[in-house]
C-alpha positions in Angstrom: 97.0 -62.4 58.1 100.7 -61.6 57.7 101.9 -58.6 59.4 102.8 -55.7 56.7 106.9 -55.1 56.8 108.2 -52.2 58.6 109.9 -49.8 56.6 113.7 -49.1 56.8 114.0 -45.8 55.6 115.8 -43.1 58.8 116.2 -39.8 58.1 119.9 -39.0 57.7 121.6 -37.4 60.0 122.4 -33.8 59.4 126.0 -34.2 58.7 124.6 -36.6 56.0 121.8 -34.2 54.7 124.4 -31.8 53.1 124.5 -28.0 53.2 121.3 -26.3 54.6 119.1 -24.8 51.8 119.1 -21.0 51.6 115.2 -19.8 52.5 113.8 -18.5 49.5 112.6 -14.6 50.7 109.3 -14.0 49.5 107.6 -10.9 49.9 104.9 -10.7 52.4 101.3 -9.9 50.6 100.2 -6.8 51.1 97.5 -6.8 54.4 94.3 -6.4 53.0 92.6 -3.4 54.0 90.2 -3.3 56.8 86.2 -3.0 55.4 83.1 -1.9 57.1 80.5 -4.2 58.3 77.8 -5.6 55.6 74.2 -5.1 56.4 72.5 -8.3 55.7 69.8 -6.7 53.6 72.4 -5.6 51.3 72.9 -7.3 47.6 75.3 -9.7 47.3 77.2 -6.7 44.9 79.9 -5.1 46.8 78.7 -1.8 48.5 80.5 1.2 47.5 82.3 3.2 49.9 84.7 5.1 50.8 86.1 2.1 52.2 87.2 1.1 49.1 89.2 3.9 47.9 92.2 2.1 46.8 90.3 -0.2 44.6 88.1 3.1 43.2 91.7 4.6 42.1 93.0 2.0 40.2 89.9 1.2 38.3 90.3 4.6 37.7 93.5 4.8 36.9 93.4 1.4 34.3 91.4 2.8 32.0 92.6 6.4 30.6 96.1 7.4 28.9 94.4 10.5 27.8 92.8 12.8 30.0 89.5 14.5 29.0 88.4 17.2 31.3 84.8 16.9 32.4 83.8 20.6 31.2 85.6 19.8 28.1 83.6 17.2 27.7 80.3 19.2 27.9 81.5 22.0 25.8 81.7 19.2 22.7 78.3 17.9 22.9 76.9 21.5 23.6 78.6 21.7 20.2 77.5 18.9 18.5 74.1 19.6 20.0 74.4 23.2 18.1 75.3 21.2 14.7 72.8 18.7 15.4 69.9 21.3 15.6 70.9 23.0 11.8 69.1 22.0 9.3 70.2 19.2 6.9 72.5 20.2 4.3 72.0 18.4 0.8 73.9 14.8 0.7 77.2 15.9 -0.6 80.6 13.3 -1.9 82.9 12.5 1.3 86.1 14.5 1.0 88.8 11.8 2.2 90.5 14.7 4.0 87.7 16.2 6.0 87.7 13.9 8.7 90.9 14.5 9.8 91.2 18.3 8.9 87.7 18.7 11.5 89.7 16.4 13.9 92.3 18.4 13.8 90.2 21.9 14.6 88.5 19.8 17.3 91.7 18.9 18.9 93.1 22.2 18.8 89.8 24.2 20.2 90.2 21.3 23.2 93.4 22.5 23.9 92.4 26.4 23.6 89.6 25.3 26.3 91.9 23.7 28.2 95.1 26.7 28.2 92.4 29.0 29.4 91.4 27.5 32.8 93.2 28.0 36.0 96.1 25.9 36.6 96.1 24.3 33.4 100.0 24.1 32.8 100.1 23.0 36.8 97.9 20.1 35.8 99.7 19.2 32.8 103.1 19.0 34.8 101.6 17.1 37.4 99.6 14.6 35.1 102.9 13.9 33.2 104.2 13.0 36.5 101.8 11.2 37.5 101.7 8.7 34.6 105.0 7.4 35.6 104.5 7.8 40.2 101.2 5.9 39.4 102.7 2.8 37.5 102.3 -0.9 39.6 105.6 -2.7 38.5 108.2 -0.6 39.2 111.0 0.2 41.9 110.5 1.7 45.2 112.9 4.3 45.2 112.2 5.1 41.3 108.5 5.3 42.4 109.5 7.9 45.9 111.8 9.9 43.2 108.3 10.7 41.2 106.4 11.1 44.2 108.9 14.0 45.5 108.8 15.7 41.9 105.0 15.2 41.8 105.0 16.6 45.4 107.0 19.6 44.0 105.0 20.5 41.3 101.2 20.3 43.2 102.9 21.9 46.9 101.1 24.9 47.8 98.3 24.1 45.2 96.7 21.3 46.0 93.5 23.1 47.9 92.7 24.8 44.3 93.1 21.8 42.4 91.8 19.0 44.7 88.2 19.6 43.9 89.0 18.4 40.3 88.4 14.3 39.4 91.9 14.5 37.5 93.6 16.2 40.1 92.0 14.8 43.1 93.4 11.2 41.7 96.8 12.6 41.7 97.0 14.1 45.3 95.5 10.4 46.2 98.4 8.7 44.6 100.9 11.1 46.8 98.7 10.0 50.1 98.6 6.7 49.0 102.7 6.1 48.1 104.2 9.1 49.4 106.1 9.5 52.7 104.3 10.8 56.1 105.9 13.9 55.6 104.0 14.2 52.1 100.7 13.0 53.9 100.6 15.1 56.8 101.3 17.9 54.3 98.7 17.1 52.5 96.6 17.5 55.5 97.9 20.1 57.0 97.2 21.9 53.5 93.8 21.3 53.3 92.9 22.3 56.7 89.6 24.3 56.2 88.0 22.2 53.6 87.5 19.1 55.0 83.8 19.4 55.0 83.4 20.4 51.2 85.6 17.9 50.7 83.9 15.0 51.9 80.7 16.3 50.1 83.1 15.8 46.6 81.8 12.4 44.9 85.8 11.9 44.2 87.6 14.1 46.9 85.8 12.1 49.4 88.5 9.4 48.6 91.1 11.5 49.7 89.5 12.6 52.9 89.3 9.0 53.9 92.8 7.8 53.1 94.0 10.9 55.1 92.0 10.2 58.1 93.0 6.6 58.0 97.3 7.1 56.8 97.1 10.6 59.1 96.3 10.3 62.8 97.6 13.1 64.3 95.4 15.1 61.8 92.5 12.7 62.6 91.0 14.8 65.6 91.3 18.4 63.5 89.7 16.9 60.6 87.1 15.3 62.5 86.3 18.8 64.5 85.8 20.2 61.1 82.5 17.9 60.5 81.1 19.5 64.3 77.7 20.7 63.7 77.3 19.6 60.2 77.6 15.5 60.8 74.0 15.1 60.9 73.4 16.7 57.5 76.7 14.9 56.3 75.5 11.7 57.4 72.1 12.1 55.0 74.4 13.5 52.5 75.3 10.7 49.9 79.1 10.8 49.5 79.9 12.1 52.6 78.3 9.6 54.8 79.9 6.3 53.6 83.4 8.9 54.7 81.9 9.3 58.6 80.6 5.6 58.5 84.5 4.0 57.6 86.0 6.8 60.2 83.8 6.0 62.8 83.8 1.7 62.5 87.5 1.5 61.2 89.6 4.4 61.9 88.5 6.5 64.8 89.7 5.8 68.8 87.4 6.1 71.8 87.7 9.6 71.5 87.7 10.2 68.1 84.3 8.6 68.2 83.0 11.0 70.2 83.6 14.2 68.1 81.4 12.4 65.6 78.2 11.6 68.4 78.0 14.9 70.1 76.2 16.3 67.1 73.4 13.6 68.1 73.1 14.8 71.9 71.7 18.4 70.6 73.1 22.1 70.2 72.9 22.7 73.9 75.5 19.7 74.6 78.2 20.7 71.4 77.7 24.6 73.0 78.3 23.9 77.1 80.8 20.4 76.6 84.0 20.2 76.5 85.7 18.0 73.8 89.2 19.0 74.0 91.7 20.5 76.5 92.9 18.5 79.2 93.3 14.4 79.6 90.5 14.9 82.7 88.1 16.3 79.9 89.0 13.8 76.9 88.6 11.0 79.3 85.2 12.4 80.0 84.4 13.1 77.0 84.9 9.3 76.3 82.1 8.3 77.9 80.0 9.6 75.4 76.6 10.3 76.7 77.4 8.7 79.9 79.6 11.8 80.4 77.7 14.5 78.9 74.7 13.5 81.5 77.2 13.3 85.0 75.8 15.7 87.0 72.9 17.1 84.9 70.0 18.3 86.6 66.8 16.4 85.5 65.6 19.1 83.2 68.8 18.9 81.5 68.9 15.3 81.1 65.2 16.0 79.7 66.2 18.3 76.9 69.4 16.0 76.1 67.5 13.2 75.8 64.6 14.8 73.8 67.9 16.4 71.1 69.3 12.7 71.0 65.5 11.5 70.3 64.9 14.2 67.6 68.2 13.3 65.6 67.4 9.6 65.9 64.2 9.8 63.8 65.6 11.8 61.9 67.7 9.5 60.6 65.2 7.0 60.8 62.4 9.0 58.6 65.1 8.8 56.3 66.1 5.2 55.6 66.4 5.9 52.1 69.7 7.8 52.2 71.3 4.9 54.4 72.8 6.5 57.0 70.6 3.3 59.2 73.5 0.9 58.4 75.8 3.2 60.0 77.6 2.0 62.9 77.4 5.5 64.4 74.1 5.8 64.6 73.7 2.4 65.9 76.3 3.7 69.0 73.8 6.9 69.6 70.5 4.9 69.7 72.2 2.3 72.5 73.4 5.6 74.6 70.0 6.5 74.3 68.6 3.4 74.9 71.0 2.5 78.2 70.3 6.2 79.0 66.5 5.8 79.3 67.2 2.9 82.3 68.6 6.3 85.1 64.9 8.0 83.7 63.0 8.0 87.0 59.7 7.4 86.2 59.0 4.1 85.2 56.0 5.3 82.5 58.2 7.8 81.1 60.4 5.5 80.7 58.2 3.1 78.9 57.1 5.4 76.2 59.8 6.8 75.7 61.2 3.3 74.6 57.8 2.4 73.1 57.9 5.5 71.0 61.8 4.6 69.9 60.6 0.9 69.1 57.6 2.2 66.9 59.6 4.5 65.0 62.5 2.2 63.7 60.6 -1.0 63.9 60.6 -1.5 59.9 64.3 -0.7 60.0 65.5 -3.7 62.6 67.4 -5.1 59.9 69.3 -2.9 59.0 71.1 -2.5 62.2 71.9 -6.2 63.0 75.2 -6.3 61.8 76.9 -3.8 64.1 77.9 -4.4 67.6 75.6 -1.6 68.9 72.9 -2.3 66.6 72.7 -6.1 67.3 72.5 -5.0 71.1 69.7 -2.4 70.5 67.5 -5.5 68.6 68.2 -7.7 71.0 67.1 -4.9 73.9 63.8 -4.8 72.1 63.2 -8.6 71.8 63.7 -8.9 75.2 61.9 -5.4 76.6 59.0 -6.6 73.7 55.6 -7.7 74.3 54.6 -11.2 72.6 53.1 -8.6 69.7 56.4 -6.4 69.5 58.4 -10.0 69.0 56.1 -11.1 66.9 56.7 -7.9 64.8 60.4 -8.2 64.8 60.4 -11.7 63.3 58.6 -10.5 61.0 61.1 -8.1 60.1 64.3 -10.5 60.1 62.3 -13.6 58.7 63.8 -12.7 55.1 67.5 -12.1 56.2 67.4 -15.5 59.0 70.0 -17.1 56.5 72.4 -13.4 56.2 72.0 -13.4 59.8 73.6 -16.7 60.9 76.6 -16.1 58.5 77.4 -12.7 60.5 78.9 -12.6 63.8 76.9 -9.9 65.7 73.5 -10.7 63.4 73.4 -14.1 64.6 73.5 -12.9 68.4 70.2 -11.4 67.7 68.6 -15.0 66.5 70.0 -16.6 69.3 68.5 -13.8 71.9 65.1 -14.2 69.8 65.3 -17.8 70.7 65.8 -17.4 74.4 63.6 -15.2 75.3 60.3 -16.1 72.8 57.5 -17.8 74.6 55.9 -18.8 71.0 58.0 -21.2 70.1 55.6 -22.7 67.0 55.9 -19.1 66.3 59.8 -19.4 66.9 59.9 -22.6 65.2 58.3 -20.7 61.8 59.8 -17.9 61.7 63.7 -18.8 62.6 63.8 -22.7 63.1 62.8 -23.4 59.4 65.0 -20.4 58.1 68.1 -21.7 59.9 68.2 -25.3 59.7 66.6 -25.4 56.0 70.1 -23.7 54.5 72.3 -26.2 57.0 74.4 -27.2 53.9 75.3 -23.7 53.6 76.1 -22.6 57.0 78.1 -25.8 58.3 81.4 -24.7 56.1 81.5 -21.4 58.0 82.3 -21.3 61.8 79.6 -18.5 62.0 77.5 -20.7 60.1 78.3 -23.7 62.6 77.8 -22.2 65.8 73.7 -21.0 63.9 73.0 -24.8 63.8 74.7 -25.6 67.5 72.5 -23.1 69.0 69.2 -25.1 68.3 70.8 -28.1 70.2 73.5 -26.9 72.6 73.0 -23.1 73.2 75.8 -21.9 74.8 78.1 -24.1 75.5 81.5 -24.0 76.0 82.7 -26.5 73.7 81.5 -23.9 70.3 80.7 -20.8 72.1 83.3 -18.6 73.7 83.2 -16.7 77.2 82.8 -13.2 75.4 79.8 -14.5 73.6 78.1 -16.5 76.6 78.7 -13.1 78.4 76.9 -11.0 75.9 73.9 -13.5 75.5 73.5 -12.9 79.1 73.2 -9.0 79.1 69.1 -10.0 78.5 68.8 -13.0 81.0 67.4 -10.8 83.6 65.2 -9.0 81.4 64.2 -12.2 80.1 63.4 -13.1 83.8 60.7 -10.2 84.3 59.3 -10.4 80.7 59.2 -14.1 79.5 56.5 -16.5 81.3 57.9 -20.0 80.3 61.1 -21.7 81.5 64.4 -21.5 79.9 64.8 -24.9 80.1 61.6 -26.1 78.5 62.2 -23.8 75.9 65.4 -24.9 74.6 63.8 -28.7 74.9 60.9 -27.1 72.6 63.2 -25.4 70.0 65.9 -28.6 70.3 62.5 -30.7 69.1 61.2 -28.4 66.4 64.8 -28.5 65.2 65.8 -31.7 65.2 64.0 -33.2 62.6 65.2 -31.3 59.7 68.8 -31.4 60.6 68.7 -35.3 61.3 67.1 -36.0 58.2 69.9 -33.4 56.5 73.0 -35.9 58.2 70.9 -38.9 56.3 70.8 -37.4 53.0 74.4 -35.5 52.9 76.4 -37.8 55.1 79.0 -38.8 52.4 79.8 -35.4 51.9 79.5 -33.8 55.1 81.5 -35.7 57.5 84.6 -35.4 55.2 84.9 -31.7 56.1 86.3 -30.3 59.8 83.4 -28.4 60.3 80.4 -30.7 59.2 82.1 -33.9 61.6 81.3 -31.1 64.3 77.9 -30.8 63.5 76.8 -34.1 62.9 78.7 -35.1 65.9 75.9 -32.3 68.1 73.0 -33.7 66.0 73.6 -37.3 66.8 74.1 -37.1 70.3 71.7 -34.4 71.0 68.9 -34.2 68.9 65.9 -35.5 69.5 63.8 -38.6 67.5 64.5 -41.6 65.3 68.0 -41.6 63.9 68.5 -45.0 63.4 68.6 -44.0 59.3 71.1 -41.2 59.8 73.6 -43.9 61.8 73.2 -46.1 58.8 74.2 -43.5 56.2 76.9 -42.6 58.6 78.3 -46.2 59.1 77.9 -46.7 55.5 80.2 -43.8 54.8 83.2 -45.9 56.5 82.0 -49.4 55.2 84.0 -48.8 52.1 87.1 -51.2 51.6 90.0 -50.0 53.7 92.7 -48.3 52.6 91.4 -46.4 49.5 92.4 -47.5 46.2 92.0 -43.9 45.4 95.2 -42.0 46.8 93.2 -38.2 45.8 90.2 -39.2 48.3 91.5 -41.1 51.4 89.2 -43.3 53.5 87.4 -41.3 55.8 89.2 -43.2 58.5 92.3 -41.7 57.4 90.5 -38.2 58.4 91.4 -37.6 61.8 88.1 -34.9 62.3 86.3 -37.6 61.0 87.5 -40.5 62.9 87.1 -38.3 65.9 83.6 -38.4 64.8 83.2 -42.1 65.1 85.1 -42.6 68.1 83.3 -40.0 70.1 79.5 -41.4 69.0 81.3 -44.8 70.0 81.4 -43.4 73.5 78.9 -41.7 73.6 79.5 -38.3 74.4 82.5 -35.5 74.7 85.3 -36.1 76.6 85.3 -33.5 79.5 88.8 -32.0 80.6 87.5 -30.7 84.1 86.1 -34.2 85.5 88.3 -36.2 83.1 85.8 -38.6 81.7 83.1 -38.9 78.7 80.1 -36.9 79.2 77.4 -39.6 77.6 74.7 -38.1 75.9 70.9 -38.5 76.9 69.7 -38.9 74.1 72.2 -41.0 72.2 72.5 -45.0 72.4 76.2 -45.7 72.0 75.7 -49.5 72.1 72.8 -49.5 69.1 75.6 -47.4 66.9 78.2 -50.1 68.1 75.8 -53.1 67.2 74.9 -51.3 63.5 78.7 -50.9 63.2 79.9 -54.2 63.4 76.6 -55.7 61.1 77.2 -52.5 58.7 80.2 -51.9 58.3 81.6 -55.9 58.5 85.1 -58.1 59.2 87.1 -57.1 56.7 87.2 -53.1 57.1 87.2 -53.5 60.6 90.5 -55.3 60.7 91.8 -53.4 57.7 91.5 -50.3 59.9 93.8 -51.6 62.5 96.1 -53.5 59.9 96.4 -52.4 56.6 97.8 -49.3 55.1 98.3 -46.5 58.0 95.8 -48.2 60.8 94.6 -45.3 61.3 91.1 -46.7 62.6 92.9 -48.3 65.7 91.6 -45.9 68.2 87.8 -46.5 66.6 88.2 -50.1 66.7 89.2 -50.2 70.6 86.3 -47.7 71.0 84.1 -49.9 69.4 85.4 -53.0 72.0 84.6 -50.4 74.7 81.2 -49.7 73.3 80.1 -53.4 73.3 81.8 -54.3 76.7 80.0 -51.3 78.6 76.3 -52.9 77.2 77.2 -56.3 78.9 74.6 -58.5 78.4 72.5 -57.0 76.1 75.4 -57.2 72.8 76.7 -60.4 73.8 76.3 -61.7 70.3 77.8 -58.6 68.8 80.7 -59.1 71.5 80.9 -62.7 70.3 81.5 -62.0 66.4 84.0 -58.9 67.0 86.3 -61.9 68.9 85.7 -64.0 66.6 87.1 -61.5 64.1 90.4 -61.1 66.0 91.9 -64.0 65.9 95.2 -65.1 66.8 96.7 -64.2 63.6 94.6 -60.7 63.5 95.9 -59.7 66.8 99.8 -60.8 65.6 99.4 -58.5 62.7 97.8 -55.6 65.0 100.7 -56.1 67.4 103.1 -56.0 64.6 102.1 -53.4 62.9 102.8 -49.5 63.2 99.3 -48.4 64.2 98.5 -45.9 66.6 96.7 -47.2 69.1 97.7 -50.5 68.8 98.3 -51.3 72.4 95.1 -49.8 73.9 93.3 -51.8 70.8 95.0 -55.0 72.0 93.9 -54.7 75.5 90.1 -54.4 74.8 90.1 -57.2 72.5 91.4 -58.6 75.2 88.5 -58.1 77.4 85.8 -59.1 74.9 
């Protein structure tokens, strides 16, 4: 076989390249705005929040030239509701001039209306502003020269007018593109009002963007909620406002302005939240720090507050506030605060009595940090009957679950720590590896489907997340009978039938993506059973004629995830940095996949690998020498007919050729 020519093109030099280009400046896109967490029980609609402020403003905004005041609005169909109720009037002709003679006398009795309100000419100066402050496409300093006029017109006004849905859109747009001079302002304005604000189904907008564009007001705003955030957390527009504060905006201590309405009247009377660093420090600590030094007694009645609040909520669940991060961080403090109660049967109904009263509500609390930790304290703590319960719970949302990044955690815990494993294998096994062509394009997905074979390993899991399945190890240790390690066999075996048969049925498509040669490259060395028909779909994928006459969909060769793929099933195992060889895999017969590879895939794409087009199968093809020569005896015929195949003339074009890997390929021929 002739050796391909090598090409002649060099890149010129740069004194032959010409002048440099000039960099085309491009603006940077505008950093997306952080969002809360998404319960996994909630609809595939986006949730509404106060999150999502910006977006509510300009939907807002898009769709109305013409103000019409809401009252306004009432008045008219009072009045039509008056004409309505008259009795009919005999069929008359249509004067042509009628219509727009009663428009006109309804136009001007909307304007009377309008004249007599408070602030009416205010509002028409600032909405004439506004329309030009609030357009998309136009200059920054034009757009700061409207903001300062619009900031002159509303200054010293804007607590009489904010509680208006016309006027609460324009002090938004000042917050939004004004200055931090305008803001803080703003804020400083409102001071008083916060509360009643946030209560406002459109000034609740506002409250948010200050609290997220204002942080020096943030802690005097938040104050403002003391002794009402419990009620304001049931209350449906102002909780989505102390949700977003408390997952995206809030500090350490911020945080805690917003839970020591949970720890009871006694706490928010006899703590101190403010003052010096020695007390804000403290007061970090959350419940940690209200309980230092408490009697028992006290700790009693804390405890029983926190308790009381919780179900609260909990009795609730219809007004949502059990998606709320916050709550999640009050019922871990309580739970990590019930592990200093003395007695040990206290202690065990208390938590009892905590498990029985939000039981129905587990999965709504998975996708938080706190929340996930709380579920997975409960799986752990459980009896057999309290886990059973708890799948039975999450058995609906087990696909939700593995696509978040604290939900998932939960699954995993479930798996370690469940004796049942037929009941495991129902409930979660099924539910996670039935979806597998869903979850392998995500890494949160991925890492779902490497649990069942590798749990926590190093290779997909990282430290923090190894660390924080731990947390329940030695709770597993006094509450789960069987061993760790025969578990994981059982669930790896209830597992591993589904996802091999998945690799033989989707093969073509799956190894072509980053993520899915991952998987299949755990599910071929690890699982357990027959995969003898997943190998073949595998090695037909590559059997195709080498290079691709298709330049849009390359060889999978020429895929350098997928042939990593091949070369590490070739060797059986990962390579290992720390003892710098190949780990080989137990359960995985490198030499059968090397025999099925040379009968499968043939002569003619195994040298075009190493010869033709970019060669980019060298490296495969010297692991498939490798392969053979570590079986010895038992693929002599195999070694045989690969020798055969590299001829004289093969190896002359491999040698001349541009291939990676050529030299390493060379020497194992070599040694066939």
């Amino acid at each position: 076989m002739p050796a391909p020519a090598k090409s002649t093109r060099k890149r010129p030099a740069p004194t032959q390249a010409g002048p440099k280009a000039k960099k085309v400046q491009l603006d940077k896109p505008p950093r997306a705005e952080k969002k809360r967490s998404r319960p996994v029980t909630a609809p595939a609609t986006t949730e509404v929040s106060a999150s999502d402020s910006d977006d509510d403003l300009k939907d807002l905004e898009a769709d109305d030239d013409e103000w019409i005041d809401e009252e306004d609005a009432v008045d008219e169909r009072m009045d039509e509701d008056v004409q309505d109720s008259t009795p009919a009037a005999p069929v008359q002709p249509k004067d042509p001039n009628a219509s727009r003679e009663s428009h006109k006398v309804q136009k001007a009795l909307h304007e009377q209306r309008r004249a007599a309100k408070p602030h009416s000419s205010l509002l028409v100066d600032a909405k004439r502003v506004w329309s030009s402050a609030r357009q998309k496409n136009i200059p920054a300093a034009e757009r700061q020269k409207h903001i300062q006029e619009l900031m002159n017109v509303i200054r010293g006004k804007v607590k009489d007018i904010v509680f208006k849905h016309d006027a609460s859109r324009i002090v938004q747009t000042v917050v939004k593109y004004g200055g931090q001079k305008e803001r803080d302002e703003i804020a400083e304005e409102l001071k008083g009002k916060y509360k009643e604000l946030a209560q406002n189904k459109y000034s609740k907008f506002l409250v948010t963007k200050l609290i997220r564009l204002c942080p020096t007001h943030r802690p005097a705003i938040l104050m403002e909620f003391q002794t009402h955030v419990l009620r304001l957390m049931l209350h449906r527009e102002a909780s989505s406002v102390l949700a977003d504060t408390f997952e995206l905006y809030a500090n350490a201590y911020e945080r805690t302005l917003l839970l020591r309405d949970f720890y009871g009247k006694e706490t928010m009377l006899f703590s101190v939240t403010g003052g010096s660093d020695e007390d804000k420090e403290r007061a970090k600590k959350g419940l940690r720090g209200v309980l230092e030094g408490a009697d028992v007694e006290r700790r009693r009645r804390v405890l029983a507050a926190l308790k009381e609040n919780l179900v609260t909520i909990f009795n609730n669940p219809d007004k949502g506030a059990v998606t709320h991060a916050v709550v999640h961080r009050a019922l871990w403090e309580y739970m990590s605060a019930l592990n200093d109660v003395p007695d040990e049967a206290e202690r065990d109904k208390l938590r009892r009595e905590m498990f029985e009263t939000c039981q129905d509500v587990l999965a709504e609390m998975v996708h938080t940090k706190d929340g996930s930790r709380v579920v997975r304290e409960f799986l752990a703590l459980g009896t057999a009957k309290d886990r059973k319960q708890v799948l039975k719970v999450l058995k609906p949302h087990v696909e939700r679950m593995c696509l978040d990044d604290e939900a998932q955690l939960v699954l995993f815990t479930a798996l370690d720590v469940i004796d049942d494993t037929k009941l495991a294998s129902k409930s979660l096994v099924s539910e996670m590896t039935t979806p597998a062509s869903k979850l392998y394009v995500s890494p949160q997905g991925r890492r779902a489907l490497f649990y069942l074979l590798v749990p926590r390993t190093r290779r997909h899991f990282t430290p923090a997340q190894i660390l924080s399945l731990a947390e329940t190890d030695e709770t597993r240790a006094r509450t789960s009978k069987k061993d760790p390690k025969a578990r994981e066999d059982e669930v790896r075996k209830f597992a591993s039938e589904a996802l091999i048969a998945w690799v033989e049925q989707n093969a073509t498509s799956i190894v072509r993506e980053p993520g899915g040669s991952l998987v299949v490259a755990e599910i071929m060395l690890f699982a357990d059973g027959d995969k003898t028909a997943a190998l073949r779909s595998l090695l037909r994928v590559v059997s195709a004629s080498y290079p691709s006459a298709d330049t849009s969909l390359p060889h999978p060769i020429d895929l350098p995830h997928t042939s990593r793929l091949y070369k590490t099933l070739l060797q059986g195992g990962h390579f290992s940095h720390a003892t710098k060889g190949v780990e080989r895999a137990d359960g995985w017969d490198a030499g059968a996949f090397a025999a099925e590879f040379v009968t499968i895939v043939g002569k003619d794409v195994t040298i075009g690998m190493c010869t033709l087009g970019e060669g980019n199968g060298a490296f495969v093809v010297a692991e498939l020498c490798e392969a053979l020569i570590r079986e010895g005896e038992k693929r002599v015929v195999e070694r045989k007919k690969v020798k055969g195949w590299f001829g004289n003339e093969a190896r002359k074009a491999i040698e001349g050729g541009s291939a990676k890997g050529k030299k390493v390929l060379v020497e194992k021929i070599a040694l066939l």
